[in-house]
MARSEVO-941481 format. One line per field, with one value per residue (C-alpha): y, z, x; residue number from 0. Coordinates in Angstrom, 3 decimals. Each point is the difference from the previous one (the first is absolute). Example, Ala and Ser with C-alpha at 12.3 -4.5 7.8 and 13.67 -1.06 7.14 Angstrom:
yy <- c(-4.500:3.440) .
zz <- c(7.800:-0.660) .
xx <- c(12.300:1.370) .
nr <- c(0:1) .
***
This chain:
yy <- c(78.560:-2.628:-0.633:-3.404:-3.186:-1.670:-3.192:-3.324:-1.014:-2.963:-0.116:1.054:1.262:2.823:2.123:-0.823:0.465:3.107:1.096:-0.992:1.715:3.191:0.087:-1.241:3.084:2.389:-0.967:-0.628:3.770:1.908:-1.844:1.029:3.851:0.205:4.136:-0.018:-2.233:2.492:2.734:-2.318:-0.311:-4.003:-1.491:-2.453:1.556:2.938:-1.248:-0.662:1.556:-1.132:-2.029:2.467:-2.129:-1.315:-4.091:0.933:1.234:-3.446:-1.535:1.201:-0.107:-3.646:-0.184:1.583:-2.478:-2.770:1.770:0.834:-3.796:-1.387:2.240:-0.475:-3.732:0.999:0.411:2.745:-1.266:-2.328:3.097:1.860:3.856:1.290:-2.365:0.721:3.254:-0.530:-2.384:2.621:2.936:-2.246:-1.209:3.535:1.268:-2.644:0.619:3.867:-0.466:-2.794:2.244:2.959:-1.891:-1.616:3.726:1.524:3.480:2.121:-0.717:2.308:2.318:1.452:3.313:1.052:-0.869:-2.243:-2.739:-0.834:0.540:-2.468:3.073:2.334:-2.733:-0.737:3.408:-0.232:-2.992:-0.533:3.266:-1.546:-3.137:-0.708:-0.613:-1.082:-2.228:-0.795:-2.789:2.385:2.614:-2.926:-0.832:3.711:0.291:-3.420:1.329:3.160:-2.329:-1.316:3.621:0.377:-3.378:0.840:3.352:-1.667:-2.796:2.929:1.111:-3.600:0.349:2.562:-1.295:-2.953:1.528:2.675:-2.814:-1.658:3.807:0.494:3.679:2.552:3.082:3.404:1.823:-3.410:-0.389:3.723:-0.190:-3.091:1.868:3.360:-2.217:-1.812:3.654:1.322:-3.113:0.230:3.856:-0.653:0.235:-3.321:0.675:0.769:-3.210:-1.300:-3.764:0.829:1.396:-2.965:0.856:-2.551:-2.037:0.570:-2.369:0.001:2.011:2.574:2.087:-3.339:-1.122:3.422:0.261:-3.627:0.710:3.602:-2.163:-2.114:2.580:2.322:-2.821:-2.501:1.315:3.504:-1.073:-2.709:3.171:1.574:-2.999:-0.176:3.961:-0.349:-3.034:1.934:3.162:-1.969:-2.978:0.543:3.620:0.709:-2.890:0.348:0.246:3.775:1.655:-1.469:-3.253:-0.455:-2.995:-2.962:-1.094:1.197:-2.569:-3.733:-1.765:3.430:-0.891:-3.300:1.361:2.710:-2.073:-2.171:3.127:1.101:-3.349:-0.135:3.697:0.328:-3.794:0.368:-1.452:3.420:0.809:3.260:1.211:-0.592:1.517:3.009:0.654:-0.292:3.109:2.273:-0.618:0.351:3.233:0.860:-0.855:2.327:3.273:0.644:-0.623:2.692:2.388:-0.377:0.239:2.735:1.995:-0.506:0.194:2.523:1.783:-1.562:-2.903:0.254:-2.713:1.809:2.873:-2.543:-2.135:3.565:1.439:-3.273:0.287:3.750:0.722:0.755:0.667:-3.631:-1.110:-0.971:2.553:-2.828:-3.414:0.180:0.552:-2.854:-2.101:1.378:-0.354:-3.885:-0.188:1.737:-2.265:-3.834:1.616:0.660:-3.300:-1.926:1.612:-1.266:-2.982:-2.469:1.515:-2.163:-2.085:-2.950:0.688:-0.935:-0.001:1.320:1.643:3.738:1.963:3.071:2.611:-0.116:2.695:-1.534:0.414:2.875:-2.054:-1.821:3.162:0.574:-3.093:-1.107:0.127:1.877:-2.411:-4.047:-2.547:-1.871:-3.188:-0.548:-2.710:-3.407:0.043:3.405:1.508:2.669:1.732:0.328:3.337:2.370:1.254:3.867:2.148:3.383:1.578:2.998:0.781:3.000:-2.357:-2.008:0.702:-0.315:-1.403:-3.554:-1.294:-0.601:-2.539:-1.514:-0.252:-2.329:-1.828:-0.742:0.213:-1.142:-1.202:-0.903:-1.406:-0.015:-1.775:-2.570:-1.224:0.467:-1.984:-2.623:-0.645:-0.668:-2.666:-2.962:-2.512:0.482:-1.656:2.092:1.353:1.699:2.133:1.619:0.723:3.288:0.879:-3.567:0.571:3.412:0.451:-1.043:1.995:3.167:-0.466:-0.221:3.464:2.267:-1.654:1.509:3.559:-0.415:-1.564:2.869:2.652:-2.522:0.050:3.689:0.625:2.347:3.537:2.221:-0.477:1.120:-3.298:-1.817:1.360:-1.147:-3.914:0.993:0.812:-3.052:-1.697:1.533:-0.882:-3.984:-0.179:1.397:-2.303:-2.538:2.229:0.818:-3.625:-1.789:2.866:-0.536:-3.534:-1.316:2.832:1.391:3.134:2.492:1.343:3.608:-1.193:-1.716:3.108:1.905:-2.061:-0.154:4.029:0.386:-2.327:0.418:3.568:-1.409:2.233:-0.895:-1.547:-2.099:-0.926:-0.874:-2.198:-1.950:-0.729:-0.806:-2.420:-2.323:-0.014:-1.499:-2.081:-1.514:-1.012:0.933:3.490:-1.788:-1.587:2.732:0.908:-3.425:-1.034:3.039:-0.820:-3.578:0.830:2.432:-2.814:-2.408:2.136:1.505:-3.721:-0.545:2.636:-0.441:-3.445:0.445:3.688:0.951:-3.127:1.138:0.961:1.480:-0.243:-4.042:0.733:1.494:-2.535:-2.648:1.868:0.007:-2.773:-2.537:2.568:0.636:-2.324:0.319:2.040:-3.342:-1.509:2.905:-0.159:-3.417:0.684:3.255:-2.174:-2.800:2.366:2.195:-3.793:-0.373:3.007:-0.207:-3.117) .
zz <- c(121.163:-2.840:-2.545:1.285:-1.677:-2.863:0.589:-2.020:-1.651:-2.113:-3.552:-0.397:-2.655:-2.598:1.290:4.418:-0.821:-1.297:3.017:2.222:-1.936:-0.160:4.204:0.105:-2.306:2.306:3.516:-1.262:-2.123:3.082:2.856:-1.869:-0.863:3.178:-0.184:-3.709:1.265:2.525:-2.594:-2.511:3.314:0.409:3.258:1.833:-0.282:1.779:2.553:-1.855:-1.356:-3.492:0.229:-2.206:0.549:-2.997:1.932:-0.086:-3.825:-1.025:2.390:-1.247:-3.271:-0.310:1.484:-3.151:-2.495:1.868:-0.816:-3.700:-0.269:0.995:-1.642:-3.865:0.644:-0.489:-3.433:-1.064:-2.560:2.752:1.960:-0.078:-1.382:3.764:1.044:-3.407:1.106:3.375:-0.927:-2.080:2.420:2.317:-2.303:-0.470:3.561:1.275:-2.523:1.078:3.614:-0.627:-2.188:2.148:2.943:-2.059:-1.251:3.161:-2.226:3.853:1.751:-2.767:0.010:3.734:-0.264:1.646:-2.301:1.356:-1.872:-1.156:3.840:2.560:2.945:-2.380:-0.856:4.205:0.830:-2.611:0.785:3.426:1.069:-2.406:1.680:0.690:3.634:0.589:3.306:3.045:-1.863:-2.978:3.102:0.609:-3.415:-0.075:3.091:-1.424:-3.051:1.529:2.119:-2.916:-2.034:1.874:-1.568:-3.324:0.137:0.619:-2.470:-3.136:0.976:0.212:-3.183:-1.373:1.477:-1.566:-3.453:0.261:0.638:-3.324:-1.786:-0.139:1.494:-0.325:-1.213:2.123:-0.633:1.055:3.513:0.320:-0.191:2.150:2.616:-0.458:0.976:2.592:1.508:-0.615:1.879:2.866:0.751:0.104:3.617:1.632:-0.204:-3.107:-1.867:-2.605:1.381:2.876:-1.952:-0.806:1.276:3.038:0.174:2.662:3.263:0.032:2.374:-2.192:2.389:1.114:-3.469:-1.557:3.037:-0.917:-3.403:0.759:2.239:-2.692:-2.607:2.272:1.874:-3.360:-3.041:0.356:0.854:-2.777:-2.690:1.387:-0.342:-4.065:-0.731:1.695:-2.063:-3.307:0.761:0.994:-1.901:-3.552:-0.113:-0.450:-2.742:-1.836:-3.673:-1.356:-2.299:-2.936:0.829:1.124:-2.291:1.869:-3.161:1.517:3.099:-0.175:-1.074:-1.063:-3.553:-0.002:2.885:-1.882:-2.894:2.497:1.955:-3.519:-1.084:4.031:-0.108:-3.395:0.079:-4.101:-1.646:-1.495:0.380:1.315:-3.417:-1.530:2.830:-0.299:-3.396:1.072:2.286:-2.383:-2.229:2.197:0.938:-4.129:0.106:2.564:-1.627:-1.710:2.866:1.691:-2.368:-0.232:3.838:0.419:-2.717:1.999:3.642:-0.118:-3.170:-2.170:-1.340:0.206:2.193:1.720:1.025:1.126:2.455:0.864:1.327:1.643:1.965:0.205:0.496:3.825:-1.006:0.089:2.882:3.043:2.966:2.634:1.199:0.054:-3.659:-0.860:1.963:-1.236:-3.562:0.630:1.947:-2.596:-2.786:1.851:0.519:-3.621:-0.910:2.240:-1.492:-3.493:1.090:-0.685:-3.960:-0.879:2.761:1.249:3.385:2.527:3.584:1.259:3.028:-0.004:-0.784:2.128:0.105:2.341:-0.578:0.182:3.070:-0.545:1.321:-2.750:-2.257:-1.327:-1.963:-0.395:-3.541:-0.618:1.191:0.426:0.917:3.113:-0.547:2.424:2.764:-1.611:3.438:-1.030:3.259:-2.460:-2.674:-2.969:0.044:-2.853:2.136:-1.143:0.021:1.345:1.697:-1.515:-2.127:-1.797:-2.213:-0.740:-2.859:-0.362:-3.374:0.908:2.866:-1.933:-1.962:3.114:1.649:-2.672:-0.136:3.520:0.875:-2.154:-3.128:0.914:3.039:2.269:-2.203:-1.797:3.153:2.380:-2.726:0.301:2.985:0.124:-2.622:2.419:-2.454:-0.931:1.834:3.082:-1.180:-3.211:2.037:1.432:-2.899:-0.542:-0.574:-1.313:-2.763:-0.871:-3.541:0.200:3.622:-1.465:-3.404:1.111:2.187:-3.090:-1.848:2.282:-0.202:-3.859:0.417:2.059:-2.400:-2.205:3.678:-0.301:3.328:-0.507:0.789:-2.151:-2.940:2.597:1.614:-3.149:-0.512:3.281:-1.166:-3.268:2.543:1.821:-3.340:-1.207:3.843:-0.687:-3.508:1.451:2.454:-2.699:-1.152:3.281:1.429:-2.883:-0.473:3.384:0.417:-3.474:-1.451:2.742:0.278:2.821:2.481:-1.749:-2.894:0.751:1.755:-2.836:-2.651:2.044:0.395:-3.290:-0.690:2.783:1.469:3.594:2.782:0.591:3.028:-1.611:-2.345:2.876:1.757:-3.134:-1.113:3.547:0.823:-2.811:-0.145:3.441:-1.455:-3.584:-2.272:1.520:-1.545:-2.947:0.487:-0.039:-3.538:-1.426:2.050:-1.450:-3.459:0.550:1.427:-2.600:-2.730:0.901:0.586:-3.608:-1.470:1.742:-1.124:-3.895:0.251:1.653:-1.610:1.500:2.150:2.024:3.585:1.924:3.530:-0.873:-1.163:3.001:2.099:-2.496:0.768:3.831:0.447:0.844:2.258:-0.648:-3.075:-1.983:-3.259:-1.856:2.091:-0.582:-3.880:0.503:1.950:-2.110:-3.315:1.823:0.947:-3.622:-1.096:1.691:-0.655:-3.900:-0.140) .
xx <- c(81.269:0.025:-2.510:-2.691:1.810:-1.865:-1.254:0.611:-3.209:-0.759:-0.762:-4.048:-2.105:1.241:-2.713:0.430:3.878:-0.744:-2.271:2.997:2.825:-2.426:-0.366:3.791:1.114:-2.522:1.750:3.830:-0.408:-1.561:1.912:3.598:-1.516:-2.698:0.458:-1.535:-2.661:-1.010:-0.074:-2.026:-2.265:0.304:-0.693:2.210:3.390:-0.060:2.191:3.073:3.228:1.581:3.075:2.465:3.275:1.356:-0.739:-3.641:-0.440:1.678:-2.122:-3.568:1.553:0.394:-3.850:-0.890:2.464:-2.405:-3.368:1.486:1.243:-3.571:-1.452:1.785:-1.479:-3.483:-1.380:-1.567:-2.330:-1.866:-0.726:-3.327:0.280:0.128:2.247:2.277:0.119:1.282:1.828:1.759:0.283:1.411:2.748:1.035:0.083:1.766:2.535:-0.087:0.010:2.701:2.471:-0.307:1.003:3.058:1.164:-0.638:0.575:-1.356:3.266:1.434:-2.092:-0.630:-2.193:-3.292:-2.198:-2.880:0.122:3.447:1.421:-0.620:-0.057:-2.284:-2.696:0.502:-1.253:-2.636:-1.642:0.379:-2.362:-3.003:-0.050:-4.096:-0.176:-3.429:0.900:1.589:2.116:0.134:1.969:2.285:0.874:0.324:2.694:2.025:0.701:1.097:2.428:1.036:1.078:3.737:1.503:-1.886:1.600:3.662:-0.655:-0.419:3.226:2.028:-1.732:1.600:3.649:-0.836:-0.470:2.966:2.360:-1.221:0.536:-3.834:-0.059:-2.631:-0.273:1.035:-3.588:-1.876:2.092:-0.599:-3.172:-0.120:1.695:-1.918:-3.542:1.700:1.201:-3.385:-1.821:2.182:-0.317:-3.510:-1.286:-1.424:-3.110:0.078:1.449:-2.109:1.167:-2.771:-2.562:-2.094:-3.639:-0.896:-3.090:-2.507:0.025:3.712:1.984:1.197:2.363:1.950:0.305:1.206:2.108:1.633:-0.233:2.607:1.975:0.992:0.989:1.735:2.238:0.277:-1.047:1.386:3.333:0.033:-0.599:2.320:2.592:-0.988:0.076:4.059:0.564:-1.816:2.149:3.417:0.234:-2.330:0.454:3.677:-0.362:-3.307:0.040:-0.194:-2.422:1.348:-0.913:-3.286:-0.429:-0.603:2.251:2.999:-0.476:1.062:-3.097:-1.543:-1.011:-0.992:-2.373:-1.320:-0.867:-1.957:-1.418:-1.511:-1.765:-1.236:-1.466:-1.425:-1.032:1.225:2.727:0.749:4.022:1.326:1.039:-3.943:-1.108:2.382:-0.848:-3.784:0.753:1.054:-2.542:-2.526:1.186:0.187:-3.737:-1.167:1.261:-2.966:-2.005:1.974:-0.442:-3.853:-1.125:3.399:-1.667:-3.824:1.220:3.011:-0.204:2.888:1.154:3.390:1.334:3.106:-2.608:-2.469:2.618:1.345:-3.782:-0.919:2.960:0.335:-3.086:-0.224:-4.001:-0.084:0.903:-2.012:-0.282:-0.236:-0.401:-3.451:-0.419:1.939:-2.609:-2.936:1.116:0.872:-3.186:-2.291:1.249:-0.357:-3.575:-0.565:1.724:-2.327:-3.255:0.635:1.652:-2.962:-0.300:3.267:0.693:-2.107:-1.769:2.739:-0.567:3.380:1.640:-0.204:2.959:1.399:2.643:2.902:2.951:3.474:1.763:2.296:3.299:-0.552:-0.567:3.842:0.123:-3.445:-2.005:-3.068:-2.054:-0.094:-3.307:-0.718:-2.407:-2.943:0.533:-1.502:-2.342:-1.706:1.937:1.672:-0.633:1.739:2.108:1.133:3.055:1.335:2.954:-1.806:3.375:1.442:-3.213:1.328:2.235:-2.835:-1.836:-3.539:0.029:1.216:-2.285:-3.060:1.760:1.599:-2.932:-1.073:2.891:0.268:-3.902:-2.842:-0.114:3.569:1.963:-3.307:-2.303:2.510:1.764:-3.184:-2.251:2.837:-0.420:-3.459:-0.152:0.045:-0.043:3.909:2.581:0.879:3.400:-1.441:-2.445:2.840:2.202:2.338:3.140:0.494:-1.922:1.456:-0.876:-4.100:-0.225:1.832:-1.062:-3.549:0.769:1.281:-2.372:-2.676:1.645:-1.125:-3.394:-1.046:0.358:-2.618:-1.809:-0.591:1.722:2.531:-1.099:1.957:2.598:2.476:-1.035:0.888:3.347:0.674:-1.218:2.118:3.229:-0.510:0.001:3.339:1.280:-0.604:1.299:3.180:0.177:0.363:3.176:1.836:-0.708:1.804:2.146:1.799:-0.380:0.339:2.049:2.099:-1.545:1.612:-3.088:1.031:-0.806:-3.716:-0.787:0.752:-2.109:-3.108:0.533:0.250:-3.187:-2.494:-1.583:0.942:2.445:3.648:-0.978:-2.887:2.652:2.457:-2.397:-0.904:3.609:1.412:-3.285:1.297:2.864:-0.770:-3.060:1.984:-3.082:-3.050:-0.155:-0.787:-2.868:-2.513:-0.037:1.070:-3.437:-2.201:0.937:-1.052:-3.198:-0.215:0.593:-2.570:-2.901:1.322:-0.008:-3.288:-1.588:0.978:-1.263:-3.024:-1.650:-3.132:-0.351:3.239:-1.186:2.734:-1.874:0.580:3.672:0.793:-1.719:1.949:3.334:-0.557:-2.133:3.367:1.829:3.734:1.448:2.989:-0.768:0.254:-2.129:-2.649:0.277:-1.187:-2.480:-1.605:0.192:-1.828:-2.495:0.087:-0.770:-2.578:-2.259:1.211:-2.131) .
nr <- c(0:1:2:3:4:5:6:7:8:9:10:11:12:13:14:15:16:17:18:19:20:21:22:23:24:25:26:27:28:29:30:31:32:33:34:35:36:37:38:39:40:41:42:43:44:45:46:47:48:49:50:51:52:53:54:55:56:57:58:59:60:61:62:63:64:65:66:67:68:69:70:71:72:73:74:75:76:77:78:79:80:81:82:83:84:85:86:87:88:89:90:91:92:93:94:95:96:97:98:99:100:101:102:103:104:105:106:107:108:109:110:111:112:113:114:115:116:117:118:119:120:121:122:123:124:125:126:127:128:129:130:131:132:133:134:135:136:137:138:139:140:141:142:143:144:145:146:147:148:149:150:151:152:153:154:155:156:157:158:159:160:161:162:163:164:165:166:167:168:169:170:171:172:173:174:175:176:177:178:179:180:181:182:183:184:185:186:187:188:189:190:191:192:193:194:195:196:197:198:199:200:201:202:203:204:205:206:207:208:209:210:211:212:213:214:215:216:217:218:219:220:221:222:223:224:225:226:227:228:229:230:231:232:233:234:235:236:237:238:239:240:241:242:243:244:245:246:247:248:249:250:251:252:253:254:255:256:257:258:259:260:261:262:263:264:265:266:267:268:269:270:271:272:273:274:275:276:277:278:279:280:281:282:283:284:285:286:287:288:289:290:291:292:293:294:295:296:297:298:299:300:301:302:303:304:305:306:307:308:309:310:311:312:313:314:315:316:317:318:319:320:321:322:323:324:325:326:327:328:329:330:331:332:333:334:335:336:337:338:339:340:341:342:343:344:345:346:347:348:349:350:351:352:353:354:355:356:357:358:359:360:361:362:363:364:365:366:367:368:369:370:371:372:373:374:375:376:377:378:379:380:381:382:383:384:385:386:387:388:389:390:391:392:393:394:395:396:397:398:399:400:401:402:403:404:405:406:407:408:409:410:411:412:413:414:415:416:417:418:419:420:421:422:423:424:425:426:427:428:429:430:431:432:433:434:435:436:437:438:439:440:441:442:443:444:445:446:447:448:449:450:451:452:453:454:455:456:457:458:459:460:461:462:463:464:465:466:467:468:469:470:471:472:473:474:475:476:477:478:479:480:481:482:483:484:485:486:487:488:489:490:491:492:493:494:495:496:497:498:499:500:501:502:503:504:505:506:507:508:509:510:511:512:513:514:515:516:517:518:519:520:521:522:523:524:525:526:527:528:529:530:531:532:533:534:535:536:537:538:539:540:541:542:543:544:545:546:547:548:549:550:551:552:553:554:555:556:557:558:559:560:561:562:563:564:565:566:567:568:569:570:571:572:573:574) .
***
């Protein structure tokens, strides 16, 4: 279904013309990518399916040249500061949206992961939709009608794109076909596309019984059409494991270059950002040694990565652990939240386990928003299958990541700032470098929190710490550099305490995702920058309850955009 046309307006005011660009953006971005809108829990496009054909990308594309065009004609300087702001985030995510759509990088990259595959983000989202209504059910039941020609469109895609010598790579369609095999040996009943819950007052046997008509006489048999054309027309010709670079595509590096300035919202280039890697990962030796030598008894780095692996002491016993470790922390988080936070009156925040379907290539864990309408709550979503090769060292700091102080409370707190345009309460993955900086920076701030239990704990926030600075490596490295998928595997071995099959899962996700790996450390350091700079300015006057309040007080913005804002503020309270 294509994105709502934009309407013609006449010349107005800086400030109205901004107003109508900001709503324009909101319904243009979330009609062309409805499934993320259902995941970022905004209401009114539950009922649609993303156009994926290669006529509706130029389509909504050209929307966004018109809202980029009006937009360059207002100035700036006769803005007020909010209004500058905006005025600024909505430059840059137009431009994003815009240059995603015009390197369409996905229809090289088919895989399973949920948010660089059109069918992956389909199951994702479409099971969270907030039915809260009867109209809500029909919305509901039309976009289910709508899932088989989605579901043929990605692969007339993907023709599309072979024929032009954009092919994908063997591990991605694999994987691609491995979820699509997985979905359809699931019983009826048991397919996640009918697991929304149903609202009272509505007849929930004849809808559920619609609802599995649908997806076993339409959408079933359209899966089944893509995994043939995955396994007989991509598969035979998908690029190997030496060239996983989206460089070694048509377009592949002039997209990457784009997909790095889009996810770290910097103008940083690969190589910088390489080099930043391995320095980082310099810089945390000592670190190593000191909580190896406290936790484990030695500071020697190969023994440390060797017991945190080998350790089978250190492992989890069962699922349940897992949740009560994730549980225990949000709880702690939440006590002490008020001591460096501003009182925010947010959603709550539960557990859900992912669906084990989804387990083989799904990472650790991953955030689901609250539903704008308070029907959901915001969800720390985690990997709890197979709990013996999880180790217990590492969920502490991803339940901080994902949970509070960091997914929960920055994207939740978003939302509820009602004074911001509607598209920036409902901000993610298109600001990648604020949203994950912001999470690893919350990994940090906890340890200065006093939330981690043990120094074990720790060394798990230290793994995770080693884990993103590679990212900045292996990313570039295959991308940029040409790296084979043995070799990224083997650097982030070599670098991080993680299993082979951690290590598997990070460097097949991007090299289906080019660029967003990036953006979490690239984000942390900026975070970590200002409040730095802040602090040095400011001495014994600097409040970090108000930083942090300053920092999240405008909802997702490009890192440029927040060093204006946190000088503005550091401004402010110098004088």
């Amino acid at each position: 279904m294509k994105g709502t046309p934009v309407p013609d307006h006449q010349p107005a005011a800086p400030n109205q013309e901004l107003s109508r660009l900001s709503d324009m953006f909101f319904q243009v971005k979330h009609s062309a990518d409805p499934f993320s809108a259902t995941l970022l829990g905004v209401s009114g496009f539950d009922g649609l399916v993303p156009d994926v054909s290669r006529a509706g990308a130029r389509s909504t594309a050209a929307k966004l040249v018109d809202i980029e065009r009006r937009l360059s004609a207002i100035d700036p300087g006769e803005l007020n500061p909010a209004d500058r702001i905006n005025h600024a985030v909505l430059g840059r995510l137009a431009w994003a949206m815009r240059s995603d759509l015009e390197h369409g990088l996905w229809e090289t990259t088919a895989s399973a992961d949920g948010y660089s595959s059109p069918q992956a983000m389909m199951l994702m989202s479409v099971p969270t939709a907030s039915i809260t209504d009867g109209p809500a059910v029909d919305r509901y039941l039309g976009r289910l009608s709508e899932l088989p020609a989605f579901l043929d469109a990605i692969m007339d895609r993907y023709r599309e794109a072979k024929a032009d010598g954009r092919i994908p790579t063997r591990v991605g369609v694999g994987q691609a076909v491995e979820q699509l095999t997985g979905h359809l040996a699931l019983d009826l009943a048991d397919d996640t596309l009918l697991s929304p819950k149903l609202p009272d007052g509505v007849d929930a046997e004849r809808v559920r019984a619609r609802a599995a008509e649908i997806v076993a006489d339409r959408i079933r048999p359209a899966m089944r059409r893509l995994l043939v054309g995955l396994e007989d027309e991509l598969l035979p010709v998908a690029r190997s494991d030496d060239r996983v670079g989206i460089r070694f595509v048509p377009g592949g590096e002039e997209g990457y270059q784009a997909a790095v300035r889009r996810h770290t919202t910097t103008d940083l280039t690969p190589d910088e950002i390489h080099q930043i890697g391995l320095d980082c990962l310099v810089d945390l030796r000592a670190e190593w040694a000191e909580l190896g030598g406290r936790a484990l008894g030695t500071s020697d780095l190969a023994e440390i990565r060797a017991r945190l692996r080998e350790d089978r002491s250190l492992r989890f016993t069962d699922s349940a652990q897992i949740v009560a470790t994730v549980t225990d922390a949000l709880r702690r988080a939440e006590q002490v939240r008020n001591d460096w936070f501003p009182r925010y009156d947010i959603a709550d925040c539960v557990i859900e386990e992912i669906n084990p379907i989804e387990a083989g290539n799904a990472a650790l864990a991953h955030y689901r928003p609250p539903a704008g309408d308070g029907s959901r709550p915001g969800a720390h979503c985690v990997l709890t299958t197979d709990p013996r090769e999880r180790f217990v060292y590492e969920y502490e700091a991803l339940a901080f990541h994902e949970s509070t102080p960091g997914h929960h409370l920055q994207i939740a707190s978003a939302q509820a700032l009602t004074d911001l345009p509607a598209y920036r309460r409902f901000l993610d993955a298109e600001v990648c470098g604020y949203v994950e900086g912001w999470g690893l920076y919350s990994e940090r701030l906890a340890e200065e929190m006093g939330l981690y239990t043990t120094d074990l704990a720790r060394l798990g926030m230290l793994s995770f710490d080693a884990l993103r600075a590679c990212r900045l490596v292996v990313d570039t490295g295959m991308h940029h550099l040409g790296w084979s998928r043995r070799q990224a595997m083997d650097f982030m071995w070599d670098n991080t305490a993680t299993t082979r099959a951690n290590v598997r899962n990070e460097i097949d996700r991007y090299a289906a995702w080019p660029g967003q790996a990036l953006a979490y450390m690239i984000g942390r350091r900026e975070i970590q920058r200002l409040r730095a700079q802040a602090q040095d300015r400011l001495g014994s006057r600097f409040d970090i309850r108000a930083f942090h309040g300053t920092v999240l007080g405008n909802g997702a913005v490009p890192l440029d955009v927040l060093g204006q804002v946190v000088a503005a503020w550091t401004d402010s309270a110098a004088a």
